[in-house]
BALOBA-1460 file (C-alpha; in Angstrom, 3 decimals):
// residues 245
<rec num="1" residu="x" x="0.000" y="0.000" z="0.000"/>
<rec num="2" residu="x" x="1.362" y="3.604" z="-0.742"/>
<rec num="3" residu="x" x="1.351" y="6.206" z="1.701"/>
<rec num="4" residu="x" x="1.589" y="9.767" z="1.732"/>
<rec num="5" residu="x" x="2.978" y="11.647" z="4.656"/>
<rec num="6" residu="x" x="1.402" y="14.660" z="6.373"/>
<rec num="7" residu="x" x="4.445" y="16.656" z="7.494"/>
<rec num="8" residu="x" x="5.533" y="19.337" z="10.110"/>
<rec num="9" residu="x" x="8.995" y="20.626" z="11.029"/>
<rec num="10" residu="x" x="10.426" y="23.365" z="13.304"/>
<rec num="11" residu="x" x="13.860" y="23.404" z="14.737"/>
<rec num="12" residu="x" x="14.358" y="25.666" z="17.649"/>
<rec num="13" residu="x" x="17.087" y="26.067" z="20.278"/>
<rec num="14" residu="x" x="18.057" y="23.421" z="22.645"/>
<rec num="15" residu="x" x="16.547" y="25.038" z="25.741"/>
<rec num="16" residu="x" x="14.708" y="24.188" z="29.069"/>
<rec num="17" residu="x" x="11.413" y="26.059" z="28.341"/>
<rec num="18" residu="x" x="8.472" y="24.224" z="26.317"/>
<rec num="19" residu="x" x="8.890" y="24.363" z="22.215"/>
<rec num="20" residu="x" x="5.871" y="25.526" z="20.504"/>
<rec num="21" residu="x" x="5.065" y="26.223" z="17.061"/>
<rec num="22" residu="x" x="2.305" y="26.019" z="14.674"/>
<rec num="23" residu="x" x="2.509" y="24.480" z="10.474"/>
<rec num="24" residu="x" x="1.770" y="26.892" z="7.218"/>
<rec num="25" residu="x" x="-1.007" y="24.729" z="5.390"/>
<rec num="26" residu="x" x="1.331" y="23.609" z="2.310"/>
<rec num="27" residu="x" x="2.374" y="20.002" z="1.805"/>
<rec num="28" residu="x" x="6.040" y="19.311" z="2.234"/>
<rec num="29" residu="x" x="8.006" y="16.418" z="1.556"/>
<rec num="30" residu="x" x="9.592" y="13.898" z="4.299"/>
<rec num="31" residu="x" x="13.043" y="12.680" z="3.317"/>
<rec num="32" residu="x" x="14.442" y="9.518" z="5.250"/>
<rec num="33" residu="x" x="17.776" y="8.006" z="5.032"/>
<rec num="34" residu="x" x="18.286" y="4.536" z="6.490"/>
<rec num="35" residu="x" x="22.203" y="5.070" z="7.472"/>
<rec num="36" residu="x" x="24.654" y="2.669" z="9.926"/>
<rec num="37" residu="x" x="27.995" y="3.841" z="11.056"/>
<rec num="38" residu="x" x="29.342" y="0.246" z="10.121"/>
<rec num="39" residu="x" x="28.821" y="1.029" z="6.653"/>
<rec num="40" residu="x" x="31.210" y="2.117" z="4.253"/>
<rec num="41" residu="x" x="28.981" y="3.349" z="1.618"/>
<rec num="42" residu="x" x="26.942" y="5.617" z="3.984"/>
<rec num="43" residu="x" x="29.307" y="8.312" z="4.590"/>
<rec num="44" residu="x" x="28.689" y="10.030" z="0.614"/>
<rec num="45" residu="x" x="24.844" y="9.755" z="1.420"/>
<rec num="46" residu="x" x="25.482" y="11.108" z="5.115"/>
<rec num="47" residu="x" x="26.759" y="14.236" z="3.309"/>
<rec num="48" residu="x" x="24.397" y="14.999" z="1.287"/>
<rec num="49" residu="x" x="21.890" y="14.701" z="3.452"/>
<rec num="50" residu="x" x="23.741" y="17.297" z="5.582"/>
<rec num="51" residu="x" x="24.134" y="19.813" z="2.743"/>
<rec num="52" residu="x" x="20.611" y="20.061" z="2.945"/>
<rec num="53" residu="x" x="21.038" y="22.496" z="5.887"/>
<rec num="54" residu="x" x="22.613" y="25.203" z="2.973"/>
<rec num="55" residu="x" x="19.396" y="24.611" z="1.054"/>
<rec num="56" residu="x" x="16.723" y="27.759" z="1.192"/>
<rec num="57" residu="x" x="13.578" y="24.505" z="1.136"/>
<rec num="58" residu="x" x="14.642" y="23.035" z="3.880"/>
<rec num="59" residu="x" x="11.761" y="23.017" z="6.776"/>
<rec num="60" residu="x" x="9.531" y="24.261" z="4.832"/>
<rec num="61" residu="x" x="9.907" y="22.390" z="1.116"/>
<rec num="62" residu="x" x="11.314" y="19.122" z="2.478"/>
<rec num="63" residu="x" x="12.445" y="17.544" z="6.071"/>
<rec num="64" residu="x" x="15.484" y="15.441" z="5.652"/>
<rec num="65" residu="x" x="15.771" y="12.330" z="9.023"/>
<rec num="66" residu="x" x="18.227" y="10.132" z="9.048"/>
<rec num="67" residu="x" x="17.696" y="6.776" z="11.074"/>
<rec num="68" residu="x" x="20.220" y="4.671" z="11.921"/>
<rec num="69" residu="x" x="19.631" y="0.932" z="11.939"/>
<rec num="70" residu="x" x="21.248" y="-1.779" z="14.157"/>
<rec num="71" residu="x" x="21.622" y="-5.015" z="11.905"/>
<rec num="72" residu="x" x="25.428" y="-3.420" z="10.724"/>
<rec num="73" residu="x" x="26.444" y="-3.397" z="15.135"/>
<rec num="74" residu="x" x="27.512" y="-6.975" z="14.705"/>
<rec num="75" residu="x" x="30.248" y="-6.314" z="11.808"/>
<rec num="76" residu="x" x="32.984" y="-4.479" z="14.459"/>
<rec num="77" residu="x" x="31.424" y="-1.528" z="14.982"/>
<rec num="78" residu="x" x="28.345" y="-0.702" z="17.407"/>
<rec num="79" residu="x" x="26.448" y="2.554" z="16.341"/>
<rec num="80" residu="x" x="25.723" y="4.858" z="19.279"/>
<rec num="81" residu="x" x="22.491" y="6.046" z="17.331"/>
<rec num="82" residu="x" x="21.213" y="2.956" z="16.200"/>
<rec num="83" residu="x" x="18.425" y="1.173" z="17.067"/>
<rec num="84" residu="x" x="15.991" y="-1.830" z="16.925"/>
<rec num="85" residu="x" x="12.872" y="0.571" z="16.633"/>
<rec num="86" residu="x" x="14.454" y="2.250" z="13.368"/>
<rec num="87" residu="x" x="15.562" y="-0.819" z="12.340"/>
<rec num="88" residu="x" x="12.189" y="-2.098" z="12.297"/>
<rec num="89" residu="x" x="10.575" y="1.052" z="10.435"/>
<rec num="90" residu="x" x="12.929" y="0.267" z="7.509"/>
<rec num="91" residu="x" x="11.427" y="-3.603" z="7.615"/>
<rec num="92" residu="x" x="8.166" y="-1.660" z="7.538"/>
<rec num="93" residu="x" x="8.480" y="0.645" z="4.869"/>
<rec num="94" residu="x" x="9.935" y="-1.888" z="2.539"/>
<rec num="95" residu="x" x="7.094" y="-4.150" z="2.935"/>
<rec num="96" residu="x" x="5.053" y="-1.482" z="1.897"/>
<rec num="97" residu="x" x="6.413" y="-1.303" z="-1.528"/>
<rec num="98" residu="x" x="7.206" y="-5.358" z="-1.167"/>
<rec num="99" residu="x" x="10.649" y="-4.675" z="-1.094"/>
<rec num="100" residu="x" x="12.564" y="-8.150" z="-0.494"/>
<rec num="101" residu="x" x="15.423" y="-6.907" z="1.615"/>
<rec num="102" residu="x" x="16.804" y="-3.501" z="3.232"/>
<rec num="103" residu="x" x="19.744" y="-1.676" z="2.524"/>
<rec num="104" residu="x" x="21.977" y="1.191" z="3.642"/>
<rec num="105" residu="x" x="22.058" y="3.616" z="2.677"/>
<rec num="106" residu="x" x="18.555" y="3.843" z="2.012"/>
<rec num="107" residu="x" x="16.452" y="7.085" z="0.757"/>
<rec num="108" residu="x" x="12.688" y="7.351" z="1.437"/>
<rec num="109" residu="x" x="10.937" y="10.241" z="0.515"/>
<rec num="110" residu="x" x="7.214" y="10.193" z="1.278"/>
<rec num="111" residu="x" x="6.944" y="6.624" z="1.944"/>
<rec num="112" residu="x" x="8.497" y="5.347" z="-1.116"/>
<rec num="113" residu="x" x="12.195" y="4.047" z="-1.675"/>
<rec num="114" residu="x" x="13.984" y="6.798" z="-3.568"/>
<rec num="115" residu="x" x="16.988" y="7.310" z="-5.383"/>
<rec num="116" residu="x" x="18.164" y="11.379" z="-5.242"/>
<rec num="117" residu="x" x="18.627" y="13.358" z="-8.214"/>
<rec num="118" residu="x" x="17.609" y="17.211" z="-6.827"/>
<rec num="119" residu="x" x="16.463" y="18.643" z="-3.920"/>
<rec num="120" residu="x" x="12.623" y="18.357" z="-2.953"/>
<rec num="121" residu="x" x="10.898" y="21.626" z="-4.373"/>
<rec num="122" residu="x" x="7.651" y="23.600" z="-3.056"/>
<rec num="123" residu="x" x="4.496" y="22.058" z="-3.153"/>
<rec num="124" residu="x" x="1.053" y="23.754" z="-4.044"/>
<rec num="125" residu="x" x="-1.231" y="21.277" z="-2.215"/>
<rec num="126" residu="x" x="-2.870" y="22.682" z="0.963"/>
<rec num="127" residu="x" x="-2.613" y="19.564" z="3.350"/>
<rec num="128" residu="x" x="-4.503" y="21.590" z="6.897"/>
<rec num="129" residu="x" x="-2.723" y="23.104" z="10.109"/>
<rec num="130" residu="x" x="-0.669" y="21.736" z="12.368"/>
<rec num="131" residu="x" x="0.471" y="22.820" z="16.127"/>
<rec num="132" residu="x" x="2.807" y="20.812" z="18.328"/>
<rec num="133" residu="x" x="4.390" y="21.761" z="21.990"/>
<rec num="134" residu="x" x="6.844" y="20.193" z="23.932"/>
<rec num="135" residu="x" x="8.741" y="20.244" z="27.061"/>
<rec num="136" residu="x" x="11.738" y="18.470" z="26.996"/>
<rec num="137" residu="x" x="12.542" y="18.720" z="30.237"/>
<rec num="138" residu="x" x="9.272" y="15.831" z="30.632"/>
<rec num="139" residu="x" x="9.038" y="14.586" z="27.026"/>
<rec num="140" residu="x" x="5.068" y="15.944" z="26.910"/>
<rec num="141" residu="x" x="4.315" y="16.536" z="23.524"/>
<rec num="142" residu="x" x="0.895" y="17.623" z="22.164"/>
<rec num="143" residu="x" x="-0.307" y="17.729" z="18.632"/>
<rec num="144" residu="x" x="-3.378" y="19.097" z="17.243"/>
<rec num="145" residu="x" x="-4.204" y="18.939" z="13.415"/>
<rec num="146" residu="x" x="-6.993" y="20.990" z="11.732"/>
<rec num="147" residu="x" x="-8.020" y="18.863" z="8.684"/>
<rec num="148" residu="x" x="-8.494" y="20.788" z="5.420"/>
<rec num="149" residu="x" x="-11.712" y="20.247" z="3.927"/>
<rec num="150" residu="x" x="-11.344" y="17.408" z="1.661"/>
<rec num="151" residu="x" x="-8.776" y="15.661" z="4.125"/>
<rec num="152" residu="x" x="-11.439" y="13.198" z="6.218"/>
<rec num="153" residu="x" x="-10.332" y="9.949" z="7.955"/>
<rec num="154" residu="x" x="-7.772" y="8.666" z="10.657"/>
<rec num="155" residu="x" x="-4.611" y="9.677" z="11.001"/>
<rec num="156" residu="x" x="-1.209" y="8.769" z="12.742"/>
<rec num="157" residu="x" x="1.465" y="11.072" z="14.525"/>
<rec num="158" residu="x" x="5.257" y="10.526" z="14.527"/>
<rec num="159" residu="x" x="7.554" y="12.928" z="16.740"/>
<rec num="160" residu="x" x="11.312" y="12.630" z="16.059"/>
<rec num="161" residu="x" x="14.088" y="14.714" z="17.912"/>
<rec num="162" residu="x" x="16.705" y="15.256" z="16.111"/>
<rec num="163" residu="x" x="20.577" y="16.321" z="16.983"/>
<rec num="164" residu="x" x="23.181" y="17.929" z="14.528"/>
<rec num="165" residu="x" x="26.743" y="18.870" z="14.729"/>
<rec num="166" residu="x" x="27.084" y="15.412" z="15.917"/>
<rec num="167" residu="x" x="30.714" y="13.058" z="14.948"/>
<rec num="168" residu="x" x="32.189" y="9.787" z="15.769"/>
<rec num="169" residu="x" x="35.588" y="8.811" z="15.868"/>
<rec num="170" residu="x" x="35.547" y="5.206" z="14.375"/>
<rec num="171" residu="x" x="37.489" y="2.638" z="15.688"/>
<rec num="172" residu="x" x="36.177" y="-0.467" z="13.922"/>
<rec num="173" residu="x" x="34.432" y="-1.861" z="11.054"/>
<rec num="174" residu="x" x="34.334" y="-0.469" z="7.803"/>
<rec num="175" residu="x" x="34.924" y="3.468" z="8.255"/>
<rec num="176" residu="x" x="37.779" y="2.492" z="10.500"/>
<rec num="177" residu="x" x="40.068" y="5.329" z="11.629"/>
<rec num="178" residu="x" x="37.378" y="7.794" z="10.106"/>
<rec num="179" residu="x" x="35.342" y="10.611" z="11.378"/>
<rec num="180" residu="x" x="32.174" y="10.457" z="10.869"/>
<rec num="181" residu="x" x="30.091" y="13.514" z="11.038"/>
<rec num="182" residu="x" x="26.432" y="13.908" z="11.308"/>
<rec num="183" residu="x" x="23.453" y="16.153" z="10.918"/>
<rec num="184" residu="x" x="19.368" y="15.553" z="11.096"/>
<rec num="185" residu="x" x="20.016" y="12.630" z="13.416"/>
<rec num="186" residu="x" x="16.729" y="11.260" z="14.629"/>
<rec num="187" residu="x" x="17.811" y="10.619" z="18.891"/>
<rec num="188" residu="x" x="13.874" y="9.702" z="19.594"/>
<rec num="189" residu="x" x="10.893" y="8.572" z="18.034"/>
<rec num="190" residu="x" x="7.497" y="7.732" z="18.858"/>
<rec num="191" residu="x" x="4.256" y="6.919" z="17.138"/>
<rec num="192" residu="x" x="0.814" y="7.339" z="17.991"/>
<rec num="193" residu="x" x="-3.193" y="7.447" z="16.577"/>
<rec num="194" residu="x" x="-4.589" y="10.668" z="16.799"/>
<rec num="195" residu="x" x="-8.282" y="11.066" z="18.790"/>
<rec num="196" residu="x" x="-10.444" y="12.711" z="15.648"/>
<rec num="197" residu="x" x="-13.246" y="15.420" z="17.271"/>
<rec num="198" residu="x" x="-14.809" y="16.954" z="14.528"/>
<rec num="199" residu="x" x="-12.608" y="18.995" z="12.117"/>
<rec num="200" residu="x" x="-9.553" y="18.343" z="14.527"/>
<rec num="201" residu="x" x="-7.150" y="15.365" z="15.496"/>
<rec num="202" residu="x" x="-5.349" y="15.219" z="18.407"/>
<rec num="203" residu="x" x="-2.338" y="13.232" z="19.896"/>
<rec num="204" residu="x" x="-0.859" y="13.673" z="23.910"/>
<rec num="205" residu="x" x="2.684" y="12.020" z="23.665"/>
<rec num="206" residu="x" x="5.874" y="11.259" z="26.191"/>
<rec num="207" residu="x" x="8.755" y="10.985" z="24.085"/>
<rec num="208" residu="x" x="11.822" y="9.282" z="25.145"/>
<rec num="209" residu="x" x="14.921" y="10.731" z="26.304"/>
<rec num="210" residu="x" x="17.812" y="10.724" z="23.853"/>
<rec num="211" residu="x" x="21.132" y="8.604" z="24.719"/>
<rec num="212" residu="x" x="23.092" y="11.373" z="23.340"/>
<rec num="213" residu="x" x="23.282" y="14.741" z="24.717"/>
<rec num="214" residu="x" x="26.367" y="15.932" z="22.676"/>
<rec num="215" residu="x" x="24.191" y="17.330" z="19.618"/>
<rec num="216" residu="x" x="25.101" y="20.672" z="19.574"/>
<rec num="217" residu="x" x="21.963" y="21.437" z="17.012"/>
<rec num="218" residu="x" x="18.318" y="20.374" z="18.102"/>
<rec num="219" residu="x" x="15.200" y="20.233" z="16.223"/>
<rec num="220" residu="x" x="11.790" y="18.405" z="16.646"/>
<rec num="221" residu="x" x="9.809" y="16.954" z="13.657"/>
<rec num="222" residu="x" x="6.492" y="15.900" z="13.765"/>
<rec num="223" residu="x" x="4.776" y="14.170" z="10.644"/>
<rec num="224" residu="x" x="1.026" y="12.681" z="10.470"/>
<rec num="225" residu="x" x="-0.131" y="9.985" z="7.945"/>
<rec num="226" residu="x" x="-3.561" y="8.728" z="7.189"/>
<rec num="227" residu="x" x="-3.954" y="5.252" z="9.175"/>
<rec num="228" residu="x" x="-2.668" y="1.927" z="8.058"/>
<rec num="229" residu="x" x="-7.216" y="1.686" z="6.779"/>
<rec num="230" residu="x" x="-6.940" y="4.372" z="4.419"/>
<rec num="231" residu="x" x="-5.440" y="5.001" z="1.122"/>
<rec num="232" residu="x" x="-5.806" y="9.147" z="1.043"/>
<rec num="233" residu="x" x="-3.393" y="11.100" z="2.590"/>
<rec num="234" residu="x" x="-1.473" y="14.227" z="2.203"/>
<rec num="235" residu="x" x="2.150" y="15.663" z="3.592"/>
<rec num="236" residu="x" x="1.741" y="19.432" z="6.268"/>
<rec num="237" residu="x" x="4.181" y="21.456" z="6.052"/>
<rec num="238" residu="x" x="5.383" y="24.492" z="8.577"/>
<rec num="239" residu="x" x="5.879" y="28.284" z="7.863"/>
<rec num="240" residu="x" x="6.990" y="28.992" z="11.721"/>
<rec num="241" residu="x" x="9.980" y="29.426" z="13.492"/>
<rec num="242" residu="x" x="13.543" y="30.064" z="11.734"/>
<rec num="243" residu="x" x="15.438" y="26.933" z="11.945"/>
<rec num="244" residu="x" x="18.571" y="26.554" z="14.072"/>
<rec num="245" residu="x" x="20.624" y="23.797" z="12.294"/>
């Protein structure tokens, strides 16, 4: 089944006080990349995905998250950002387009496996608005989404926190004696149905702590797709706070 990917982004200051911010109504596009720290063919991807930041789209044309999965921790080098959960969101996503295997690296934009040629451009397609806030001091996260009109059914949330400015010196595997430097790093993710009431949906989340706290960048991304029952969906976009990374 293809899905499309409600979307919105704002990256704000790593600070005690709660983050909130509210979405534009324009569609936006999610980009994914499946990454390991054990692999030698990730580093290229790695940075490109990081001279994203340079692009004048980013937040508000496309949201670039990279994942890091765990099945590379047995070949000599452990990944201090990978883990089972984003391991298992590749497995997912690949079944959805019956993909046999996964790989790193590994783009997704939208949903669907993708292979990068340009940069995401500007959508037209009003998607609805969306608000988020979030104390990270507690990990409380809210979400509220105002549906546009012809956007009915159930939908998921997905909050990510993500770290920049992050690097590892590599002692192991197959980027041995490199150092590897990150950006868009997703530190904590969780899922969750929205409640629908009418014209709204809304979502009350506790997201978990990072295991790093050397990022010297932090944003929060929140995304919303229709449930795994419906076929319609569209991507949200922000038009909010200036972004840090």
């Amino acid at each position: 089944m293809k899905l499309l990917w409600l979307l919105l982004m704002a990256a704000v200051a790593a600070r005690a006080e709660p983050w909130r911010f509210a979405s534009g109504a324009r569609q936006t596009a999610l980009v994914e990349l499946y990454t390991s720290e054990g692999c030698s063919s990730c580093p290229p991807a790695e940075r490109w995905l990081a001279g994203l930041r340079d692009e004048p789209g980013l937040w508000h044309d496309f949201v670039p998250v990279a994942f890091h999965v765990n099945y590379w921790d047995n070949l000599g080098w452990p990944d201090r950002f990978a883990s089972r959960q984003f391991t298992q969101r590749q497995y997912d996503l690949a079944g959805s387009w019956n993909g046999g295997s996964v790989y790193t690296p590994c783009f997704v934009r939208d949903g669907a496996e993708w292979h990068p040629s340009s940069v995401p451009g500007a959508s037209d397609t009003i998607a609805g608005l969306f608000a988020v806030s979030y104390d990270p001091a507690s990990g409380h996260c809210r979400v509220k989404f105002l549906r546009a009109e012809k956007s009915p059914g159930n939908y998921d949330v997905h909050v990510a926190l993500l770290g920049g400015g992050l690097s590892s010196n590599v002692t192991a595997g197959e980027n041995e004696g490199e150092t590897l430097r990150h950006e868009f790093v997703a530190l904590a993710l969780i899922d969750a149905p929205m409640q629908s009431d009418g014209a709204a949906a809304t979502a009350e989340l506790m997201l978990p702590q990072p295991k790093t706290n050397d990022a010297t960048r932090r944003a929060l991304a929140a995304w919303s797709r229709a449930a795994a029952n419906s076929r319609r969906c569209k991507r949200l976009a922000d038009g909010c706070n200036k972004p840090i990374f």
